[in-house]
N, CA, C and O of each residue as an XYZ file, in Angstrom:
416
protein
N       6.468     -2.512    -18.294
C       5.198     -2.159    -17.693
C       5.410     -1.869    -16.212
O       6.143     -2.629    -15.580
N       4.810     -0.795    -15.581
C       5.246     -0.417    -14.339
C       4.045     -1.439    -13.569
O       2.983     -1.922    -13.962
N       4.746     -1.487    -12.377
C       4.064     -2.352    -11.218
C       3.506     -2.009    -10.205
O       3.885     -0.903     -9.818
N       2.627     -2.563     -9.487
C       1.742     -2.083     -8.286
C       2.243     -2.256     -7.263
O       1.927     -3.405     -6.957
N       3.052     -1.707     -6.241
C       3.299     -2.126     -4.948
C       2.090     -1.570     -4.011
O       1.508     -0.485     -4.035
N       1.899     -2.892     -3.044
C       1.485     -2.657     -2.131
C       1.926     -3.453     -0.738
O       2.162     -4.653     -0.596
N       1.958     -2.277      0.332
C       2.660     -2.206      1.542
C       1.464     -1.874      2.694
O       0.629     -0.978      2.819
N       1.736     -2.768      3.267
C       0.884     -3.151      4.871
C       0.516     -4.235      5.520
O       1.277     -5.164      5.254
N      -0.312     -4.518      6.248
C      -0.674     -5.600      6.934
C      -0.960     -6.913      6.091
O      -1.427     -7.010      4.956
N      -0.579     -7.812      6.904
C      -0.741     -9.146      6.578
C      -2.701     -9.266      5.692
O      -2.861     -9.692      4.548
N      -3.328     -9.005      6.181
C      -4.757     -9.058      5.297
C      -4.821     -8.040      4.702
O      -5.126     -8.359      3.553
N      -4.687     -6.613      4.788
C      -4.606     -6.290      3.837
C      -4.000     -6.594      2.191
O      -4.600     -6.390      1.136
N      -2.908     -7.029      2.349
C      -1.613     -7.558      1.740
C      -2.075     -8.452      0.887
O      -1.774     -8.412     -0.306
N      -3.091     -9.626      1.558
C      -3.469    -11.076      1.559
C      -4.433    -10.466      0.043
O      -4.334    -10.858     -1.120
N      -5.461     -9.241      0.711
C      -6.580     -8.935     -0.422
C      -6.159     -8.581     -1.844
O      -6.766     -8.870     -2.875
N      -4.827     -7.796     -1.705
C      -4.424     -6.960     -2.779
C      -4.023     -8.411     -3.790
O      -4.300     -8.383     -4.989
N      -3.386     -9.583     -3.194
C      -2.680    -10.586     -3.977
C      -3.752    -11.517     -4.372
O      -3.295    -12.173     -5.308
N      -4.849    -11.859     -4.135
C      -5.877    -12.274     -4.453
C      -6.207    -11.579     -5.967
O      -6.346    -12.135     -7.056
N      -6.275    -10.212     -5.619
C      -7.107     -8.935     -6.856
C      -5.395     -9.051     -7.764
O      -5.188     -8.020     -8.403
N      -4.600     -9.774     -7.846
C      -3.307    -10.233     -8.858
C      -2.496     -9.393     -8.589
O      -1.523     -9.452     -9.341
N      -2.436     -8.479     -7.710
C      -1.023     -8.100     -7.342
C       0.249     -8.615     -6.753
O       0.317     -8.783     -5.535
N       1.052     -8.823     -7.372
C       2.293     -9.916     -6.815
C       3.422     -8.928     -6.438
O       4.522     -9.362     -6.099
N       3.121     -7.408     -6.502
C       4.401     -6.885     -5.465
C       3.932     -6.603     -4.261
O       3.465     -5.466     -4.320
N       3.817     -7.025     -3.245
C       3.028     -6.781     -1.801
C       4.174     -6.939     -1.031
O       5.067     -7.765     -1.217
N       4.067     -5.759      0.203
C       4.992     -6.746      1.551
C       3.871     -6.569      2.840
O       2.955     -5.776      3.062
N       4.285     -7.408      3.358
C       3.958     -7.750      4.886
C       5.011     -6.596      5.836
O       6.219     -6.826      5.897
N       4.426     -5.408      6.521
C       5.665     -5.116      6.999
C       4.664     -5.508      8.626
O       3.525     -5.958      8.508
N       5.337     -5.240     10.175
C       4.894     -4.975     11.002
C       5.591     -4.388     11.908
O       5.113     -4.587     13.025
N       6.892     -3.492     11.907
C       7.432     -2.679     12.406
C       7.652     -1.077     11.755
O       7.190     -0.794     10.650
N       8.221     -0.334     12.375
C       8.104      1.000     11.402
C       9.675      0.840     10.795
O       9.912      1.531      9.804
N      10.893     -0.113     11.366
C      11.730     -0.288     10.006
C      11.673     -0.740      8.960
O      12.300     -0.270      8.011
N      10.666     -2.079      8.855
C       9.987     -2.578      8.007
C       9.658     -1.795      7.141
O      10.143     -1.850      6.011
N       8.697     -0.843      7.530
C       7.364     -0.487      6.713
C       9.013      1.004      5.815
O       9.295      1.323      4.659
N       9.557      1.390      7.152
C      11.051      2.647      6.043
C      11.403      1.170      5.006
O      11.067      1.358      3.837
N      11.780      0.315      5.177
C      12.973     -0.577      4.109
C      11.838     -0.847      3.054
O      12.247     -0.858      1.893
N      10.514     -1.064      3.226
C       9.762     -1.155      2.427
C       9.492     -0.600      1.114
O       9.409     -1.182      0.032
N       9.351      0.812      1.445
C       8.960      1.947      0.692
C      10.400      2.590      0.134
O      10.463      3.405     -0.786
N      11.476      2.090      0.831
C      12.399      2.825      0.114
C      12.507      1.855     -1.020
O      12.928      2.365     -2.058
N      12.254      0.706     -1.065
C      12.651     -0.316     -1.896
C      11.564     -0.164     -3.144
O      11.774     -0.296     -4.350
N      10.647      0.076     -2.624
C       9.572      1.174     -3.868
C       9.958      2.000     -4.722
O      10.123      2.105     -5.937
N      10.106      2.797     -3.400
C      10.907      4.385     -4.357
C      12.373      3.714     -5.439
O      12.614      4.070     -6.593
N      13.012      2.876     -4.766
C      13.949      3.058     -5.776
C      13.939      2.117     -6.989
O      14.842      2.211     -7.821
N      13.011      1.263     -7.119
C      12.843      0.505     -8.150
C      12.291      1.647     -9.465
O      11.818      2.767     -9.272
N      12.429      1.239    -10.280
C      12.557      2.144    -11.645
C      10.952      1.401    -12.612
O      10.462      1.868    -13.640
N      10.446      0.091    -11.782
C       9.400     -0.335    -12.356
C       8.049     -0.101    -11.509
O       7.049     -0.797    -11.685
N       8.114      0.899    -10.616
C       7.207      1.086     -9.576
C       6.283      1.816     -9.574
O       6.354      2.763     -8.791
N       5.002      1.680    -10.469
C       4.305      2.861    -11.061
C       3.047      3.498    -10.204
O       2.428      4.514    -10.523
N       2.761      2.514     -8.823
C       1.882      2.915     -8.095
C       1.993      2.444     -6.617
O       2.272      1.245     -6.626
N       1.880      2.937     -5.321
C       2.502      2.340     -4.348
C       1.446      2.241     -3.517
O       0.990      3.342     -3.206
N       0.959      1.421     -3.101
C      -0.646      1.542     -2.128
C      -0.231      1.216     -0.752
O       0.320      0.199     -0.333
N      -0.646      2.397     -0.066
C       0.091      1.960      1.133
C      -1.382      2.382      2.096
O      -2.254      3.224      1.883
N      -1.147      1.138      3.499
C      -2.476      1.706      4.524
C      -1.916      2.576      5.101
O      -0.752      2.927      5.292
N      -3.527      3.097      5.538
C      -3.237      4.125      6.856
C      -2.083      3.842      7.801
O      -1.227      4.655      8.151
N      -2.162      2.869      8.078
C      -1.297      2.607      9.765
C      -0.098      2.546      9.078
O       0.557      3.579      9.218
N       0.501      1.572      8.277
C       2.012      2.351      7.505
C       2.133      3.154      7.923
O       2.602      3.367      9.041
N       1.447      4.432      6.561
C       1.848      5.208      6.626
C       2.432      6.481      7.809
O       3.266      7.377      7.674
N       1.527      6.050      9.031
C       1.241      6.737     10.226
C       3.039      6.401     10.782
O       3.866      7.257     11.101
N       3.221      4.946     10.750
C       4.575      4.647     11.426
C       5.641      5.028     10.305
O       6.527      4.173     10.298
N       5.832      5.929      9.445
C       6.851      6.452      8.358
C       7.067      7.701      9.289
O       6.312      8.331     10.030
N       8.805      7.844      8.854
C       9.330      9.329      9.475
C       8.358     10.436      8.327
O       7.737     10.229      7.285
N       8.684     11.870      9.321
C       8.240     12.838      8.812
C       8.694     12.983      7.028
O       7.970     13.181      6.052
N      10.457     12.755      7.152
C      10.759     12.612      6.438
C      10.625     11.968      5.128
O      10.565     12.435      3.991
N      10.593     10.814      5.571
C       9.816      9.786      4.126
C       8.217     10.288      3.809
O       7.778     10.444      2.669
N       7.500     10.491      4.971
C       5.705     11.332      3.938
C       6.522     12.179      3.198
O       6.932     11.846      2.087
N       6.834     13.397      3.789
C       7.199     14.405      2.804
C       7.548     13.836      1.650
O       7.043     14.265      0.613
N       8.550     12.678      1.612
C       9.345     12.406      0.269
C       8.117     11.795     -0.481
O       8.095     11.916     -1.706
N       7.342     11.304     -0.001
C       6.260     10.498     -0.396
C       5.516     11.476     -1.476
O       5.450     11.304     -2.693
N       4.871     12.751     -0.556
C       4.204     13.335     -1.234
C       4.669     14.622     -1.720
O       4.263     15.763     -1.501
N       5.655     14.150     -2.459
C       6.621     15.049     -3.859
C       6.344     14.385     -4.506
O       5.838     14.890     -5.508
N       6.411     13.080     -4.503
C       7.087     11.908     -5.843
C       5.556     12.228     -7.426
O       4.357     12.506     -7.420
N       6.456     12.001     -8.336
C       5.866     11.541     -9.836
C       5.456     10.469     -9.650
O       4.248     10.238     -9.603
N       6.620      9.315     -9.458
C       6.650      8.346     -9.658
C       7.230      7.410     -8.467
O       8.372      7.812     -8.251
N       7.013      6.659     -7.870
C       5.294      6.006     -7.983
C       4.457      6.785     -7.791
O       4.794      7.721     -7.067
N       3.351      6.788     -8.197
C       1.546      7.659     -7.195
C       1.229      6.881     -5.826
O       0.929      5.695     -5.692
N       1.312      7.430     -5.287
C       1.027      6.767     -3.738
C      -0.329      7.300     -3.763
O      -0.925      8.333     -4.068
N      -0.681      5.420     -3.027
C      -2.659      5.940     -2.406
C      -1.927      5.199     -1.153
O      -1.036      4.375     -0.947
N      -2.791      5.946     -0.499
C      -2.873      5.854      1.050
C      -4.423      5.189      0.847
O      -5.309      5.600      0.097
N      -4.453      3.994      1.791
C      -5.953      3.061      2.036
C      -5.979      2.571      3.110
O      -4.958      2.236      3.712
N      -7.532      2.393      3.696
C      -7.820      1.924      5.029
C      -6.839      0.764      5.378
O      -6.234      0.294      4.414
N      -6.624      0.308      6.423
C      -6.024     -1.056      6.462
C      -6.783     -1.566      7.355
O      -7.668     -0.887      7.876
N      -6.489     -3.309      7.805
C      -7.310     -4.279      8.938
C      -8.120     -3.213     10.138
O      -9.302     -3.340     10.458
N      -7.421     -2.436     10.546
C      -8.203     -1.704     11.425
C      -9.257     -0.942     11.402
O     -10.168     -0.919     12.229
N      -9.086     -0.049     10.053
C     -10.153      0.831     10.068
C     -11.063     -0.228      9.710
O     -12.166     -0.157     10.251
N     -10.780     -1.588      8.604
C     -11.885     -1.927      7.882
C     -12.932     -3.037      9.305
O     -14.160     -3.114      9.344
N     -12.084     -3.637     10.144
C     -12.729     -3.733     11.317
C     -13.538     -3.262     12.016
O     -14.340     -3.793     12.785
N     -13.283     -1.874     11.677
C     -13.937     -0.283     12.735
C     -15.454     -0.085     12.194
O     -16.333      0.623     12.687
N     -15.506     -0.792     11.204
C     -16.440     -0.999     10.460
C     -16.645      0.345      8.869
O     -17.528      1.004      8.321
N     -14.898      0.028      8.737
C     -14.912      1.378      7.234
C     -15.265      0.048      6.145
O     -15.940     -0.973      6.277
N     -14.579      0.528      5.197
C     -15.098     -0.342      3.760
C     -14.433     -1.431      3.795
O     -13.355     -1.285      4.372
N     -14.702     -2.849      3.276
C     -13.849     -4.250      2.921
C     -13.438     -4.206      2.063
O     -14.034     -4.002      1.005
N     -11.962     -4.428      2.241
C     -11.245     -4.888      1.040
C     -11.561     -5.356      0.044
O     -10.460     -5.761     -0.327
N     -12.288     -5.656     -0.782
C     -12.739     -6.163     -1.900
C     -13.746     -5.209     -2.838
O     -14.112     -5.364     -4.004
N     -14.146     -3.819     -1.547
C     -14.315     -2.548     -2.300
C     -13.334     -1.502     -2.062
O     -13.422     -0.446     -2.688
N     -12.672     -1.641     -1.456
C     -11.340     -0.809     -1.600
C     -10.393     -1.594     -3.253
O      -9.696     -0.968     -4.051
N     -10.676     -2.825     -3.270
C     -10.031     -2.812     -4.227
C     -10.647     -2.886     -5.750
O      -9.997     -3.254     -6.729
N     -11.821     -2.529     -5.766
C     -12.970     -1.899     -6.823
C     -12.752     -0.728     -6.859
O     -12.907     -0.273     -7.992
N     -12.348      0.250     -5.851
C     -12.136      1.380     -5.985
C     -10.910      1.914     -6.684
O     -10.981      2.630     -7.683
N      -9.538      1.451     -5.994
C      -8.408      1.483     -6.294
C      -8.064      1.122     -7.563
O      -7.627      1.935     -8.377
N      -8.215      0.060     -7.776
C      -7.572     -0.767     -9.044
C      -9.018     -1.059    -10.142
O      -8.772     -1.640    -11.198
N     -10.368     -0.678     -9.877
C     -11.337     -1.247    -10.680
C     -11.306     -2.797    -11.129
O     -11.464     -3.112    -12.308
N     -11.128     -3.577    -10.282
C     -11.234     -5.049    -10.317
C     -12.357     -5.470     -8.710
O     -12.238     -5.344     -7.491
N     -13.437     -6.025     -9.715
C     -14.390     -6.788     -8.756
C     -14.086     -7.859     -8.230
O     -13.852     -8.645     -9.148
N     -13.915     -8.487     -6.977
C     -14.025     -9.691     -6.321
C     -15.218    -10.148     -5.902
O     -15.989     -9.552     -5.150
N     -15.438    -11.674     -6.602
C     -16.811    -12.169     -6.315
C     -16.406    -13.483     -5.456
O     -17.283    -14.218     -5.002
């Protein structure tokens, strides 16, 4: 059965593992967030990769591009701590949206 990674901030991270996702990382540098996603890409059980905005923002040109070729995983790009601060959507409807699992 392929698996959910998700990559970003510490609360973001925190929400996704709550809603039962147990592949998450914490990154907070932009080598982090490259060793992260390569470790995505190359796993063979990696069927969806949810990554925030701000990640994604600190990834080389190189890795988006590679990003958005791939089959496999499907990458979603999602708000992270900041935007949802900024006053965008809370995690707990980002992850109704994403994954269709309600948090009450």
């Amino acid at each position: 059965m392929d698996k959910i990674v998700v990559i970003g901030d510490a609360d973001t991270v925190l929400g996704f593992r709550l809603a039962g996702v147990t592949e998450a990382r914490t990154v907070t540098t932009p080598q982090e967030a490259e060793e992260a996603v390569a470790t995505a890409v190359a796993a063979t059980d990696s069927g969806i990769m949810i990554v925030t905005q701000e990640v994604m923002s600190t990834l080389s040109q190189k890795t988006q591009k590679q990003l958005q070729s791939l089959a496999k995983p499907a990458v979603i790009e999602v708000p992270g701590k900041k935007a949802v601060a900024a006053g965008g959507e809370s995690i707990a409807v980002l992850i109704k949206k994403v994954m269709g699992v309600e948090l009450k």
